[in-house]
C-alpha positions in Angstrom: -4.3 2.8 4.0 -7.9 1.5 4.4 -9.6 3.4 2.4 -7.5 4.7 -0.5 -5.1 1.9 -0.3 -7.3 -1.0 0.5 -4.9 -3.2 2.5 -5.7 -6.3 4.3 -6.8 -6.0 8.2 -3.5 -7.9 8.3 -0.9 -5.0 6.8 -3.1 -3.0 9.2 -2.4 -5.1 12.5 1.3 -5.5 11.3 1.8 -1.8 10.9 -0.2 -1.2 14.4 2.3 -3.7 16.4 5.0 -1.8 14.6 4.0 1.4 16.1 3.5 -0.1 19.3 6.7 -1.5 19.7 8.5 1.5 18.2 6.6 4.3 20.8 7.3 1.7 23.8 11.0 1.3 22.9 10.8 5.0 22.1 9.7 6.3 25.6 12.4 4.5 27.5 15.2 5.0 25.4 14.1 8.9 25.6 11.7 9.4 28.5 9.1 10.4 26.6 5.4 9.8 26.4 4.1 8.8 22.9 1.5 11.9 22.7 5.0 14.3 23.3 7.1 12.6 20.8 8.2 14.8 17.6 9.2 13.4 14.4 12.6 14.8 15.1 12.7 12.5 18.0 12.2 9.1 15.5 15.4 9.8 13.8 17.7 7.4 12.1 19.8 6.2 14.9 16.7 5.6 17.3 15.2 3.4 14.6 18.1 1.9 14.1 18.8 1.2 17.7 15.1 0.2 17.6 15.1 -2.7 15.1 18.6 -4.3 16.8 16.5 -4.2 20.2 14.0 -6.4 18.4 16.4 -8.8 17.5 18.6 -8.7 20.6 16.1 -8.4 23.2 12.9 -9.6 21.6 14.5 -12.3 20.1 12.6 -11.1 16.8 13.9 -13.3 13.4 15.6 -10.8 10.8 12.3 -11.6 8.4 10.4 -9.4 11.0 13.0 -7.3 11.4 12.5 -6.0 8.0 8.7 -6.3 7.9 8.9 -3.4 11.1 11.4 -1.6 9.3 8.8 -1.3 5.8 6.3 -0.6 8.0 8.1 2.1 9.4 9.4 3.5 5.7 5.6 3.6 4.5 4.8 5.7 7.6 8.2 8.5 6.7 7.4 7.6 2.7 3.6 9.3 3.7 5.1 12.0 6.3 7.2 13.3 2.9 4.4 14.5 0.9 2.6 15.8 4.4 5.6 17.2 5.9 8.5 18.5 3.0 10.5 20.6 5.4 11.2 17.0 7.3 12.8 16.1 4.1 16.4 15.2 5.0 15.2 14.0 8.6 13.2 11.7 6.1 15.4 10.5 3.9 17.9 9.5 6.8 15.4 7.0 8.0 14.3 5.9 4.7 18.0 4.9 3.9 18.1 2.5 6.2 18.8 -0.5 4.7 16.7 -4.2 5.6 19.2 -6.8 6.5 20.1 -10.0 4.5 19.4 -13.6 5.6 19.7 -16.9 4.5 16.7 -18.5 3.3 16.3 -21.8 5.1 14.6 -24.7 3.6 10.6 -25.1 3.8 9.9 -28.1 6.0 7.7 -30.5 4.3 6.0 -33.8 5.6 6.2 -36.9 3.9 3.0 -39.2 3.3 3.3 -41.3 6.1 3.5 -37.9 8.3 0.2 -37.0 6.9 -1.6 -40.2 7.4 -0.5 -40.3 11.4 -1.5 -36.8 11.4 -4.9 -36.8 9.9 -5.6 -40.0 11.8 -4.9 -38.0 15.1 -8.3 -36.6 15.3 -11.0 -38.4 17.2 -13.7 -38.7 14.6 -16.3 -39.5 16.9 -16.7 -36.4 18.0 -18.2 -32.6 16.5 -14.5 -31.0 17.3 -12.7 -34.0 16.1 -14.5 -34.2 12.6 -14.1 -30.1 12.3 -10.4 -30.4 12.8 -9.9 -33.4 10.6 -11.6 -31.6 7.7 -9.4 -28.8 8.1 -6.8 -30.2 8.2 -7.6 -32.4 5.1 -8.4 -29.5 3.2 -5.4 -27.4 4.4 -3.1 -30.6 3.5 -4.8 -30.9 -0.3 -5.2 -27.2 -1.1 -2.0 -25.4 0.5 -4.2 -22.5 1.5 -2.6 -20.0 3.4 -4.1 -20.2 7.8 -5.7 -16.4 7.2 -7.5 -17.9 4.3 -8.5 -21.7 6.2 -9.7 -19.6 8.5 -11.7 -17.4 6.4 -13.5 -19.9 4.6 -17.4 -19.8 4.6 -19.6 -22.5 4.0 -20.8 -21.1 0.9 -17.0 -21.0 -0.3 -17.1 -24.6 -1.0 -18.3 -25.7 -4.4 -19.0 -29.6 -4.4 -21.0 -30.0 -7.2 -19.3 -30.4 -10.8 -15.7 -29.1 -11.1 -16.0 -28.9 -7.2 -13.7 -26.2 -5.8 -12.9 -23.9 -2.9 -12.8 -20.4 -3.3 -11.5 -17.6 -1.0 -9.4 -14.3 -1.0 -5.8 -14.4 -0.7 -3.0 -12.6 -0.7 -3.1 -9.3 -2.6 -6.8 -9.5 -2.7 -6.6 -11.8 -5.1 -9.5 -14.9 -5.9 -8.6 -18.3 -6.1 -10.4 -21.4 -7.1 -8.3 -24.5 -5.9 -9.8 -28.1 -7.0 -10.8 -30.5 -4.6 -10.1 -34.6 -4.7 -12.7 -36.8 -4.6 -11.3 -38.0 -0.8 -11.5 -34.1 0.0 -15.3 -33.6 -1.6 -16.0 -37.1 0.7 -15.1 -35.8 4.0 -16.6 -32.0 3.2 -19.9 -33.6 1.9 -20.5 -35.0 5.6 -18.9 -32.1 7.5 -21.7 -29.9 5.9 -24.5 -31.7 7.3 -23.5 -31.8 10.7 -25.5 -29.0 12.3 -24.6 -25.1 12.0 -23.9 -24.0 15.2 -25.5 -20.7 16.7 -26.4 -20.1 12.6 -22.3 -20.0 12.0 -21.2 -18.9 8.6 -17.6 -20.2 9.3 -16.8 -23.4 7.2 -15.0 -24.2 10.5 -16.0 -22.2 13.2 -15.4 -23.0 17.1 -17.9 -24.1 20.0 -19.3 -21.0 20.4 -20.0 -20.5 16.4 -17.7 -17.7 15.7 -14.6 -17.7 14.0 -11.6 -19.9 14.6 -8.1 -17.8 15.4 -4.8 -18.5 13.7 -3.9 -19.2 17.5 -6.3 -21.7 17.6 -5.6 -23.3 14.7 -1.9 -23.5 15.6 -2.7 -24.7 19.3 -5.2 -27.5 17.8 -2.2 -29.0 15.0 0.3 -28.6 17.9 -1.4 -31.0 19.8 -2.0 -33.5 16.7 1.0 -33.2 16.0 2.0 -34.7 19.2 -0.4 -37.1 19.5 0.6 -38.5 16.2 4.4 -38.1 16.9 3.6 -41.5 19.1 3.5 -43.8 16.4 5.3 -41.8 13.3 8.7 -40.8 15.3 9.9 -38.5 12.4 7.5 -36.2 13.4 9.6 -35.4 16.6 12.1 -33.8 14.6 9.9 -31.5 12.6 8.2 -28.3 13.3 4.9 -28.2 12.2 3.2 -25.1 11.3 0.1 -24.6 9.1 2.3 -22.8 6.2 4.4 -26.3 7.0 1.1 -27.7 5.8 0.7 -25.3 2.8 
C-alpha cells in the first residue's frame, strides 16, 4: 500500500485501527490469539457480527462503519490474488454490503460566529497570535485539519498572487488565494521567532508539529469562550471541517 500504492499515512493508520479492532473483537468472540487466527476464522458472519459491534457497542457512526468495512474488503480484495483457493471464503466477505445513511446537513457559521470566534484569542500572546492565524486561514481557505496542520512556512506565498500551497486529498496540489486581511495577519506571524528552528507554519511550544487533537482541543475552547457573547454558538458543534 506504501510503496506500490502510495497512500496517505492516513489510509495507512485507518486501515491499522481497522485491524486492531477486528483481531481484538476477533479473539473474544472466538478465544483466539491474533498470531493463531486463520483466514477461515475471519469469515462473513464474524465480520458481520464485527461491524454491528462497532456500532452497538462502540457507539461507531455508520460513515465509519463502512470506512472499517473497505478497509477490510481491500485486505480480502489483496488475499484473492495471494490466496485463490480462499476464493469463495473471499467472495462471502466481499459481498457484504456497506450500509445506507442519511446525509445530514454540513453545519456552517454565520459572520458574526466568525468574528466572536476569531476575537477569542488573546493576541497578546505567542500561542494566542499562532492560534488566531490558524484559525484565520482555516476560516478563508477551507483547508482540510491534516493539511492546516501540514503547512510549512515555506508553503505560504505572500508576495504577488500570494497563495497557500499544500497536498491534499488524493495527493493532489492546491494553490488557494489569500485576502489581503489574511496576507496582513500572516505577514506578522512570520516574523515572530521560529521556535527550536520549527518548519511548521504553526507548530506548538516545543517546535514540532501541532496534532489534529490539538487543534480540535484549542477551537473547542474558543469556541466556548466566544459562545459568552455570540449565544448561537451554543447550539452549534464546531469542528475544523465545520470551519472548512
Amino acid at each position: 500500500m506504501m510503496r506500490q500504492r502510495h497512500v496517505s499515512p492516513h489510509t495507512i493508520a485507518s486501515y491499522r485501527d481497522t485491524f486492531r479492532l477486528l483481531f481484538k473483537f476477533a479473539q473474544v468472540r472466538l478465544r483466539t490469539s491474533p498470531s493463531n487466527l486463520d483466514l477461515r476464522d475471519l469469515d462473513a458472519p464474524l465480520i458481520t457480527a464485527f461491524l454491528d459491534d462497532l456500532e452497538t457497542q462502540r457507539s461507531t457512526s455508520v460513515r465509519t462503519r463502512n470506512l472499517r468495512l473497505t478497509a477490510i474488503r481491500s485486505f480480502f480484495s489483496f488475499t484473492a490474488f495471494e490466496e485463490p483457493a480462499y476464493a469463495a471464503h473471499i467472495q462471502r466477505v466481499l459481498a457484504i454490503p456497506s450500509k445506507r445513511y442519511d446525509k445530514k446537513l454540513v453545519q456552517f457559521l454565520t459572520r458574526t460566529e466568525i468574528d466572536a470566534l476569531l476575537a477569542a484569542p488573546d493576541r497578546t500572546t505567542w500561542l494566542g497570535r499562532r492560534d488566531y492565524a490558524l484559525l484565520l486561514l482555516a476560516i478563508q481557505t477551507g483547508l482540510r485539519l491534516s493539511e492546516l496542520t501540514g503547512l510549512d512556512r515555506d508553503s505560504v506565498q505572500l508576495g504577488r498572487g500570494a497563495h497557500v500551497r499544500c497536498i491534499g486529498k488524493g495527493r493532489k496540489e492546491r494553490c488557494t488565494p489569500l485576502t489581503t486581511h489574511t496576507i496582513a495577519t500572516l505577514k506578522v506571524w512570520l516574523q515572530e521567532p521560529s521556535r527550536n528552528g520549527a518548519h511548521a507554519l504553526f507548530p506548538n511550544l516545543r517546535g514540532g508539529r501541532l496534532s489534529s487533537d490539538s487543534v480540535q482541543y484549542l477551537l473547542a475552547k474558543y469556541v466556548a469562550n466566544a459562545s459568552a457573547w455570540c449565544s448561537s454558538l451554543t447550539r452549534k458543534r464546531v469542528t475544523p471541517h465545520v470551519l472548512r
